[in-house]
GUGUPA-176390 format. One record per residue (C-alpha): residue number from 1; residue in one letter; x, y, z. Coordinates in steps of 0.25 Angstrom, whole numbers. Layout:
% GUGUPA-176390
  seq  type   east  north     up
  NUM     A      X      Y      Z
...
END
This chain:
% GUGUPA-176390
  seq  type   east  north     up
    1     X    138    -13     25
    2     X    141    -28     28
    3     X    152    -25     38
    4     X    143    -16     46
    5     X    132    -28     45
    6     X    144    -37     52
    7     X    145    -26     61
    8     X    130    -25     66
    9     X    131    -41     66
   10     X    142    -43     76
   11     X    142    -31     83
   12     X    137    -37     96
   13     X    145    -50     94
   14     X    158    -40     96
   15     X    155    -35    109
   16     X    167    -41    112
   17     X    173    -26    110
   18     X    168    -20    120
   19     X    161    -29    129
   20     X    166    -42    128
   21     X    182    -38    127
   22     X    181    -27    137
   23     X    174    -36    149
   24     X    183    -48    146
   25     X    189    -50    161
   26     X    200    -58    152
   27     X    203    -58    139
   28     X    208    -70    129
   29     X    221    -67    131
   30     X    230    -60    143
   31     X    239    -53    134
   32     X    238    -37    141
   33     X    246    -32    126
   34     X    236    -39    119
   35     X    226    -35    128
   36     X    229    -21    128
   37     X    229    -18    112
   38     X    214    -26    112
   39     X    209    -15    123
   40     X    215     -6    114
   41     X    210    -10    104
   42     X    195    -10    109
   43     X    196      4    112
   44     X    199      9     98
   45     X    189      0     93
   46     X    178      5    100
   47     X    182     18     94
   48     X    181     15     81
   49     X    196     12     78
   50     X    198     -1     71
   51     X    211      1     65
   52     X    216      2     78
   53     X    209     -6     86
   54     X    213    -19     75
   55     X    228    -13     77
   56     X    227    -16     94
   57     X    219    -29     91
   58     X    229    -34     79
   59     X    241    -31     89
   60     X    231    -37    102
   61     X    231    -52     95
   62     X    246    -50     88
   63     X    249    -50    104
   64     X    239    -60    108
   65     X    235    -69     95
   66     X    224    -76    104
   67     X    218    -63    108
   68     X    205    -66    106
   69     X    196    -54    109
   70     X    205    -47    100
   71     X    202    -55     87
   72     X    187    -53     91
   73     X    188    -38     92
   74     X    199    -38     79
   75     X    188    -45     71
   76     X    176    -34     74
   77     X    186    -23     70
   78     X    190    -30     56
   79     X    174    -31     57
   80     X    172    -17     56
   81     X    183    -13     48
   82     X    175    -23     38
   83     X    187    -33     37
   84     X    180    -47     37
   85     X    190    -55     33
   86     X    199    -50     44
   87     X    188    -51     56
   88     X    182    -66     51
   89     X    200    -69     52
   90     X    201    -64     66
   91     X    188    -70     72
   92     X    191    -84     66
   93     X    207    -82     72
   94     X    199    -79     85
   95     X    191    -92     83
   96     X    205    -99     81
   97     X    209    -94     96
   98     X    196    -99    101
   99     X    182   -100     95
  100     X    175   -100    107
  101     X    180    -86    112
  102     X    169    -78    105
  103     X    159    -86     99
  104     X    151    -76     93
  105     X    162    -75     84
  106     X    159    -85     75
  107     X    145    -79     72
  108     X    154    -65     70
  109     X    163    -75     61
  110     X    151    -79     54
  111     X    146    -65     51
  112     X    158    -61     46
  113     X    160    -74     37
  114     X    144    -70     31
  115     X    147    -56     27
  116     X    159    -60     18
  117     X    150    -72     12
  118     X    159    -83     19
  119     X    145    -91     21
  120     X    152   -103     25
  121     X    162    -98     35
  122     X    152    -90     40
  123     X    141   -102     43
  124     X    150   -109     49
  125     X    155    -98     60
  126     X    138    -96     62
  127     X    137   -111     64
  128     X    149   -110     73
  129     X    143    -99     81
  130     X    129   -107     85
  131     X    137   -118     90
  132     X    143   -108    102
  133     X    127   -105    106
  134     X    126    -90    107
  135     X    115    -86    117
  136     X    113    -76    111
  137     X    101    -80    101
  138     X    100    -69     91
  139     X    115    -72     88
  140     X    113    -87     85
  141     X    101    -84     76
  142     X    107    -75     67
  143     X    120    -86     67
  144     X    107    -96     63
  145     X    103    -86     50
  146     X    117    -82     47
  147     X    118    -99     46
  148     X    108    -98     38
  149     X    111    -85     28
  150     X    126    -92     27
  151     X    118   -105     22
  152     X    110    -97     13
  153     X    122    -91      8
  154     X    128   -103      3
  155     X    117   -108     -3
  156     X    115    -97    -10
  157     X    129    -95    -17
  158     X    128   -111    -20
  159     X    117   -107    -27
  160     X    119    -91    -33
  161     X    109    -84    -41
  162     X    112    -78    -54
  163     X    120    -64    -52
  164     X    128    -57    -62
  165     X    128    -43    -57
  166     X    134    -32    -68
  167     X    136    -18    -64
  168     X    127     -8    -70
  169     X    138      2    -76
  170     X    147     15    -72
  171     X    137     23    -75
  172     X    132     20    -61
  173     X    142     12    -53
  174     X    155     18    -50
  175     X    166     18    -37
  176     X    156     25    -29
  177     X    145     15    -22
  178     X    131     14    -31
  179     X    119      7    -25
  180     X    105      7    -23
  181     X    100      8    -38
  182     X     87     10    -42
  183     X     83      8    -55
  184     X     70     15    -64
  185     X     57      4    -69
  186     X     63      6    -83
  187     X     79      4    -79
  188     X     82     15    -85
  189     X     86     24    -72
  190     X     94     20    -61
  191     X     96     27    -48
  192     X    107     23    -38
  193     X    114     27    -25
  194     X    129     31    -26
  195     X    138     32    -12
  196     X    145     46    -16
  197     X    158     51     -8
  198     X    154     65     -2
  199     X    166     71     -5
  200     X    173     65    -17
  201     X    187     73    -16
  202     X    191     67     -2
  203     X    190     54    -10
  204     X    183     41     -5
  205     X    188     39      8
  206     X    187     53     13
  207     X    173     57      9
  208     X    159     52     15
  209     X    148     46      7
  210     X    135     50      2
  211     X    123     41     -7
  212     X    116     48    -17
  213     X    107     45    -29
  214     X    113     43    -43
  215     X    106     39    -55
  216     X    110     33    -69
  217     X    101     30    -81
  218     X    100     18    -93
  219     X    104     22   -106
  220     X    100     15   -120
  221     X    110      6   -118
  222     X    108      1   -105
  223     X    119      9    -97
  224     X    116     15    -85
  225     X    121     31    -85
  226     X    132     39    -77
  227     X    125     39    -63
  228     X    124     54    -59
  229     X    117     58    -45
  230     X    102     61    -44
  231     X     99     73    -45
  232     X     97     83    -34
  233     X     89     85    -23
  234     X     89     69    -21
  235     X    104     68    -19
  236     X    110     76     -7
  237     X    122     75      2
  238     X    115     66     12
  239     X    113     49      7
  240     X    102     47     -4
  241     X    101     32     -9
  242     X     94     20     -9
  243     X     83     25    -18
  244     X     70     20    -26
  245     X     65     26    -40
  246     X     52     23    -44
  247     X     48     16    -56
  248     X     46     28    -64
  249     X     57     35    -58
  250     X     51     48    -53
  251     X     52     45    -38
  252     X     67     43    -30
  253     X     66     37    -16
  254     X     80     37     -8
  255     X     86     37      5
  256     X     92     48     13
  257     X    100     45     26
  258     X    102     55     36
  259     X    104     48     48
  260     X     92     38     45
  261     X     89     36     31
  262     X     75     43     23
  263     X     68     39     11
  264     X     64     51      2
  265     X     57     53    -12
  266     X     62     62    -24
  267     X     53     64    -36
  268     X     59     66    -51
  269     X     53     80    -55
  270     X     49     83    -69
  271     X     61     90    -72
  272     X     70     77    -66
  273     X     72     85    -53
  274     X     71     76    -43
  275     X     62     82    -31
  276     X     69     84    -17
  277     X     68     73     -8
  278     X     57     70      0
  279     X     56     62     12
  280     X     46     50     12
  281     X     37     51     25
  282     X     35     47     38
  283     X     29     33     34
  284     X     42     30     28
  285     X     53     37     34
  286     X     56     37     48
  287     X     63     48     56
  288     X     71     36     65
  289     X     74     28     54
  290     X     80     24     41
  291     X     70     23     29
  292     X     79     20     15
  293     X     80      9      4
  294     X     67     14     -4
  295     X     60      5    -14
  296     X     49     10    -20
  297     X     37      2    -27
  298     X     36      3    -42
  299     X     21      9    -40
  300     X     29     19    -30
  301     X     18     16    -20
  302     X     27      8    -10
  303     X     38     12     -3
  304     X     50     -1      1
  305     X     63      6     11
  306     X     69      0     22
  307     X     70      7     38
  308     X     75      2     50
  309     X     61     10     57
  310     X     55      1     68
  311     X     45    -11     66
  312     X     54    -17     54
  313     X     58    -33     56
  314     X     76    -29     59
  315     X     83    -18     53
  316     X     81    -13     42
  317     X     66    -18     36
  318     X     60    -14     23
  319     X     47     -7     24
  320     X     36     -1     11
  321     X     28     10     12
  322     X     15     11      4
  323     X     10     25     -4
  324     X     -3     29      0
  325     X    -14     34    -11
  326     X    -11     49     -6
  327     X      3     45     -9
  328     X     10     45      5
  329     X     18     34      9
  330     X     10     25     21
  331     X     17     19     33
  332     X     29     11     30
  333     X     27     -6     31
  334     X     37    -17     36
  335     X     38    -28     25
  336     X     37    -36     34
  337     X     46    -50     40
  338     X     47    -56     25
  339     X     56    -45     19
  340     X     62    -39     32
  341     X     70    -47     43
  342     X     77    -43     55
  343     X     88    -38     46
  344     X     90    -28     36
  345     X     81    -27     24
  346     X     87    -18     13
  347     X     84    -11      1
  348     X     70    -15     -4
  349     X     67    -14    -19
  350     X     53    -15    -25
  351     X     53    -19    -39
  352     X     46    -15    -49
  353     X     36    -24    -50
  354     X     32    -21    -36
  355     X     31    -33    -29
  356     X     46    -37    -28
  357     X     55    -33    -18
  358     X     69    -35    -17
  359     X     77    -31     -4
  360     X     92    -34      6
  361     X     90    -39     17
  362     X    101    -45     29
  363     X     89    -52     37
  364     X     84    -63     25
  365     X     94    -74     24
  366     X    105    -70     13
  367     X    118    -70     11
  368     X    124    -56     16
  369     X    119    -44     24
  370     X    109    -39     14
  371     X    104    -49      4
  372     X     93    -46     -8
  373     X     81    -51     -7
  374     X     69    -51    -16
  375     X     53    -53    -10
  376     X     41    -52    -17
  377     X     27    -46    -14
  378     X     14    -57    -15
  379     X      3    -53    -19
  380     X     -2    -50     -4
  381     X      9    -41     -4
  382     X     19    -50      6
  383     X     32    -52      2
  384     X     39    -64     -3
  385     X     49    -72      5
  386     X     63    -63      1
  387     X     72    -71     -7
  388     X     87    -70     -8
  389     X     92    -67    -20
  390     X    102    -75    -20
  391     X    117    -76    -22
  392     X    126    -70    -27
  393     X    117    -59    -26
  394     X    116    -59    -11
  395     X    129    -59     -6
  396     X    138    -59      6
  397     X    137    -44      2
  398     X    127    -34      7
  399     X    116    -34     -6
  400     X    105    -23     -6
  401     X     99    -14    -16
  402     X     94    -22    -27
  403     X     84    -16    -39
  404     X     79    -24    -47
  405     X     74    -20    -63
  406     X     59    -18    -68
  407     X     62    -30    -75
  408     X     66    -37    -64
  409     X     77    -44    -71
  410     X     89    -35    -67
  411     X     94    -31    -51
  412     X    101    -20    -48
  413     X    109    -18    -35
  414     X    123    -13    -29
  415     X    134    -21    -24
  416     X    148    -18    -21
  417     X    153    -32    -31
  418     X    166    -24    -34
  419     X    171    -18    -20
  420     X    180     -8    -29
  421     X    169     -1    -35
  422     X    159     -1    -22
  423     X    144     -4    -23
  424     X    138     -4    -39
  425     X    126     -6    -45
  426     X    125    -20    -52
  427     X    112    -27    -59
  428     X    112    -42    -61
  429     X    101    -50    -68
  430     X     89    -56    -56
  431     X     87    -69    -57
  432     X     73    -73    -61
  433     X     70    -78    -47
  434     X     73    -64    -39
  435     X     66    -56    -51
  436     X     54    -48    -47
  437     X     42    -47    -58
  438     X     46    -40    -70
  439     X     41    -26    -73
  440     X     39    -17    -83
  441     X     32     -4    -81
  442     X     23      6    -87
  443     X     26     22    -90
  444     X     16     32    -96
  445     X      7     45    -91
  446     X     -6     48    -88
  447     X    -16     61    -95
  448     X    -26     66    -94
  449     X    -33     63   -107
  450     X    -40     74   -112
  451     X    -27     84   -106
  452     X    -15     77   -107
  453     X    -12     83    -94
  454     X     -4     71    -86
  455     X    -12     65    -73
  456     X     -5     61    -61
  457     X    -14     47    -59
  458     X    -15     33    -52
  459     X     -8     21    -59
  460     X    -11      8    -54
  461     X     -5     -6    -59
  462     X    -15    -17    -56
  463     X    -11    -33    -55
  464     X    -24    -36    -64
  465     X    -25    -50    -57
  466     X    -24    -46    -45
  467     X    -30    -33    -44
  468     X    -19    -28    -37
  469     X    -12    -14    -38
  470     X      2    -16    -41
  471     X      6     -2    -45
  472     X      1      9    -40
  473     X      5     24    -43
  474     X     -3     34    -36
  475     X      1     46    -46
  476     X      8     46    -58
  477     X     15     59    -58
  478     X     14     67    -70
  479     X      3     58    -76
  480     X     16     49    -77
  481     X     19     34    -73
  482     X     27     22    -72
  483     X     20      8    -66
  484     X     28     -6    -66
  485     X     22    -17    -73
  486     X     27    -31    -68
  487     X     26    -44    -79
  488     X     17    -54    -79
  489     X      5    -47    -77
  490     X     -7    -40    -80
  491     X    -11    -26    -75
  492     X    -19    -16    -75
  493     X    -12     -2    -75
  494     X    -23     10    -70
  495     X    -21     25    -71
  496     X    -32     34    -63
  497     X    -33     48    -58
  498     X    -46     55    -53
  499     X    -56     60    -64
  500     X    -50     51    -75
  501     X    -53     38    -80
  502     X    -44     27    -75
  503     X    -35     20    -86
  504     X    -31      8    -86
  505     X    -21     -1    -94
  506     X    -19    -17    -95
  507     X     -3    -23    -95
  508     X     -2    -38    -99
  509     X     13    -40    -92
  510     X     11    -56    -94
  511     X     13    -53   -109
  512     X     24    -47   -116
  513     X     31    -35   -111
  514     X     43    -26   -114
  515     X     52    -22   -101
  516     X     60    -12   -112
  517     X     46     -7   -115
  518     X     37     -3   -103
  519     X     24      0   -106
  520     X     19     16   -108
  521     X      8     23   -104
  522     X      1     35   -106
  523     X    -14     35   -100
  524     X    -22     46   -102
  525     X    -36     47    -91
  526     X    -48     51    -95
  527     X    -56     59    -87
  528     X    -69     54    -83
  529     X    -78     61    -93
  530     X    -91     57   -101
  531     X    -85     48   -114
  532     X    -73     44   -108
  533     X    -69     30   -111
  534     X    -61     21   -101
  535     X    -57      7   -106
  536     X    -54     -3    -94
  537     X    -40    -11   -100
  538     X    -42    -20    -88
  539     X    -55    -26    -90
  540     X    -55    -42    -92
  541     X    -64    -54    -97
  542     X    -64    -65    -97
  543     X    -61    -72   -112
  544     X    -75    -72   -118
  545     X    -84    -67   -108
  546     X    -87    -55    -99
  547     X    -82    -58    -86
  548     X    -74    -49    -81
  549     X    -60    -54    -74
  550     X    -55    -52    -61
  551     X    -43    -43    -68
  552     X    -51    -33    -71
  553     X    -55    -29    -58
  554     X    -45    -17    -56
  555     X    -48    -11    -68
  556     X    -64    -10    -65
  557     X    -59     -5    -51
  558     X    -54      7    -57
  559     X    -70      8    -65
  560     X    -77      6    -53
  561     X    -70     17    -46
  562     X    -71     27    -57
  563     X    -86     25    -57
  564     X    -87     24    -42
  565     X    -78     37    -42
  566     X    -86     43    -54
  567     X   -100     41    -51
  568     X   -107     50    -60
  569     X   -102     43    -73
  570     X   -108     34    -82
  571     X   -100     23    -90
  572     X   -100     13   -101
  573     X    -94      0   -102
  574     X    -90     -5   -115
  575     X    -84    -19   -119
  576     X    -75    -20   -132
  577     X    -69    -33   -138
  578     X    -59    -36   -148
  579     X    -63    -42   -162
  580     X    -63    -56   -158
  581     X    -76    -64   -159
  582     X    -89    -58   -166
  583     X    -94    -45   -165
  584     X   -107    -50   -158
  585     X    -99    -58   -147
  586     X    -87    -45   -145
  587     X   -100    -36   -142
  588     X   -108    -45   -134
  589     X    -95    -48   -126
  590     X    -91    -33   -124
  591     X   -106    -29   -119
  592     X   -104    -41   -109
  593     X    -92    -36   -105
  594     X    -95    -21   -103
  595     X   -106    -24    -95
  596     X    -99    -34    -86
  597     X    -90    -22    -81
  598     X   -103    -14    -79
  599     X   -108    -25    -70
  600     X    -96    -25    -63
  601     X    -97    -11    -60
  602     X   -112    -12    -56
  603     X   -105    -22    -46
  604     X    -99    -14    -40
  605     X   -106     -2    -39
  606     X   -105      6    -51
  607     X   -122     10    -54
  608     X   -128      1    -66
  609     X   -132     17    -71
  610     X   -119     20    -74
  611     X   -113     10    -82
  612     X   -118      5    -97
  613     X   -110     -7   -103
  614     X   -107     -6   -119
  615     X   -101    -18   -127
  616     X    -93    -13   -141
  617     X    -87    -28   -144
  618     X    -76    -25   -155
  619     X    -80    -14   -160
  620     X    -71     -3   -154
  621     X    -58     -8   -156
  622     X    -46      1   -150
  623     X    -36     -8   -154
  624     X    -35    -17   -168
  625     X    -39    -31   -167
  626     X    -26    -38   -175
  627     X    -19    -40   -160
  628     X    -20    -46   -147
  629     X    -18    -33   -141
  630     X    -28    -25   -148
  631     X    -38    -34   -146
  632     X    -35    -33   -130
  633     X    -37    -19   -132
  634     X    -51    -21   -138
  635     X    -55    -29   -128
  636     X    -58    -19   -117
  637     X    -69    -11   -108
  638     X    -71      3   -110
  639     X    -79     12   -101
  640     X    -84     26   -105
  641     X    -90     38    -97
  642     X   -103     40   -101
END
């Protein structure tokens, strides 16, 4: 990959093999030998014949050591032949001859120099370049940023991150290439892409390649399985890779490459078939263009990949789509100039607390051709300035496909560290400054209460402070679910289905909490029947009064639109309070606080007629008085159908 991106770079410089050699009315040297072998030589390098065309060229400055336009042609074919070392020598015995043959060279030189991480050589070529004064501007300004990255980069080793990468077991990486992982919310599955050889008896140099999906799972002890492919129908004998799993692990997103590459869905069956692939739509494939690289949001309701479609900022750009209610994907987005440069922007990874984003990009200033990046969302939904992780994370190398755990305290990502062995998956510990929100998560299913039978429903995770909707799953299939929860918060979590009463549930994340121990669910809705009895977990006073808090404004959303959609029912609001304080002041105080929601309601359009306001004080306990959290849950509001 690094050697094609010298290619790209310098292509145009090297126009010396066909147009600047071949209209020379004289060349550097009037030796016809020497002469001859270089024109020979030209013609078997524009057939693709590098061997021999480096043989004529070798024997071309053996008879003419100051053959100049040879050197220059020798150091593209040692280019493309990915020898470094050998095309950095014969440019700088070129410069030895005379620097000022070619002085785009020293910006070639100082290409060459950064792709091997010689950041000082490499500065001072680019700073020897500018002193020629190009006319052509787009070259002098990317001499200027590559003066820039080259400072950046010693800066950044001067001062190296904490980095101690360990390899994560045989079970998965082997003498084949392992890449792209993606790891399940509870770290127990891990899916991976593995570069197989499609015909394994001509042995390694005689077969072609093909990617498909593997997976490997955690045991007690910590070690990852014997990875053994996906099941069928999701690997084939075209490329599949590049994948996402979501949080709960039901749902596979990968890329196929046909020509251009597609992103397509398989869904996880109950009886642990995968489903055959689909293709996402229109709104996120093109027919033109490549679509891969999926990310998908822990809430499964946005959609991150990168495609080179039109209306990007350079190459490669990194792009969302949004779910819709109805469940179809809207239009895709650009993310806009803050994440995507005129570069390449690469494998995008939403974590799980759903406002992180780490990505590779080669247009932000790093170290290589594709540097990890990490950005983070505001709460108007713009991104962060990206921040560069540092190294010796980023490298001279090309660095792409970064995970990141729920926790947030463990990446995960390939890299070819030991040549001998090819790419591996490696995990190394973030540094505190580069980790996203910690998160934990919550599993259970959802009833029908008076049948059992499971409801397919709407979870919603809401930001209480905020009143903002953080996680959103539109169905939980199955009457099952799995929502993320980041630290440091509280939230409201919502299940509602039509003709039910909603349930809601209260997580206090700023308090203690158990990573090895997620919370569990299981909600069973009521239908909205006389005597039914609803008690709101996301109702707040103030400390010895009645006034209601701004954090309970989602929760009473959720009443208002039952009685809005409902409007034939009669309610009751009761107020109950702990054993704390007399009886006289817990039942005055409950009365005031049951009719302050009714007044709430009458404010915003719920009919005085239909609402009565009850206060029990401590009288109805569900929960023993002895603790803090007992007490919490006798402090509540109930409504009931009359």
């Amino acid at each position: 990959m690094k050697s094609n991106k010298i290619l790209i770079l310098i292509v145009l410089l090297l126009i010396v093999v066909n147009g600047f050699a071949q209209s020379q009315k004289k060349y550097s040297i009037s030796n016809k030998r020497a002469i001859s072998h270089y024109e020979q030589a030209l013609r078997f390098f524009n057939r693709y014949d590098n061997i021999t065309a480096k043989k004529l060229l070798q024997e071309s400055i053996d008879i003419e050591p100051k053959f100049l336009e040879a050197y220059m042609v020798l150091s593209q074919v040692y280019m493309e032949m990915g020898e470094i070392d050998k095309a950095i020598e014969t440019i700088k015995k070129s410069h030895e001859i005379d620097k000022n043959f070619h002085p785009r060279s020293f910006y070639i030189l100082g290409i060459l120099y950064f792709s091997q991480g010689e950041y000082k050589n490499a500065l001072e070529s680019f700073e020897t370049f500018l002193t020629f004064n190009d006319k052509r501007k787009s070259i002098n300004k990317s001499a200027r940023k590559k003066i820039e990255e080259c400072k950046f980069a010693l800066n950044q080793i001067a001062n190296p991150v904490p980095f101690e990468p360990k390899e994560v077991g045989d079970g998965v990486n082997t003498d084949l290439d392992e890449y792209w992982p993606s790891l399940s919310v509870d770290e127990k599955t891990l899916v991976y892409t593995v570069r197989l050889p499609k015909s394994p008896d001509k042995g390694i140099r005689g077969t072609k390649w093909q990617e498909d999906l593997f997976i490997s799972y955690r045991n007690e002890d910590g070690e990852w399985s014997k990875g053994i492919p996906v099941s069928s129908p999701l690997n084939t004998d075209f490329n599949e890779g590049a994948q996402a799993v979501s949080s709960d692990g039901k749902t596979i997103y990968f890329t196929i490459c046909r020509g251009v590459c597609n992103i397509y869905q398989s869904v996880l069956q109950p009886d642990g078939q995968w489903s055959r692939p689909q293709k996402l739509s229109v709104h996120v494939n093109t027919n033109r263009y490549s679509e891969k690289q999926p990310s998908i949001s822990p809430d499964g309701k946005t959609l991150y990949f990168v495609s080179n479609r039109p209306g990007g900022q350079g190459d490669f750009d990194i792009w969302k789509c949004d779910k819709n209610p109805d469940g179809q994907w809207d239009n895709a987005v650009n993310l806009g100039s803050v994440i995507n440069t005129s570069g390449s922007e690469q494998s995008p990874f939403i974590h799980f607390d759903n406002q992180t984003l780490y990505f590779s990009s080669s247009g932000h200033i790093g170290m290589g051709s594709q540097d990890i990046f990490v950005s983070r969302r505001d709460s108007a939904g713009g991104w962060s300035k990206p921040v560069n992780l540092g190294y010796p994370i980023n490298t001279y190398r090309s660095e792409e496909g970064l995970i990141v755990n729920a926790k947030g305290t463990e990446a995960y990502y390939s890299s070819d560290i030991r040549p001998e062995r090819g790419r591996d998956i490696y995990t190394f510990e973030l540094y505190p400054e580069i980790r996203p929100t910690p998160t934990s998560y919550v599993k259970g299913t959802i009833s029908d209460s008076k049948t059992l039978d499971p409801i397919e429903a709407n979870v919603k995770l809401v930001d209480l402070k905020q009143n903002k909707v953080l996680m959103d799953v539109v169905k939980a299939k199955g009457g099952k679910f799995l929502v993320c929860l980041p630290v440091n918060n509280k939230y409201g979590l919502f299940v509602s289905s039509p003709g039910y009463l909603f349930h809601s549930e209260h997580f206090d994340l700023t308090k203690y909490y158990s990573f090895d121990k997620p919370f569990r669910l299981d909600v069973e809705l009521q239908p909205i029947e006389k005597g039914e009895v609803l008690t709101l977990r996301n109702i707040f006073f103030a400390f010895d009064s009645y006034e209601i808090l701004p954090e309970s404004t989602a929760e009473l959303k959720y009443l208002l639109d039952v009685l809005k959609q409902n409007p034939n029912i009669r309610v009751e609001v009761s107020g109950h309070t702990d054993n704390l304080g007399s009886d006289d002041y817990n039942l005055k105080l409950s009365t005031q606080r049951a009719k302050a929601v009714v007044d709430y309601l009458i404010q915003h359009g719920i009919e005085s007629e239909r609402l009565e306001w009850v206060g029990f004080g401590e009288s109805k306990p569900v929960a023993p008085n002895t603790t803090e959290e007992g007490r919490a849950l006798n402090r509540r509001t109930e409504v009931r159908i009359l």
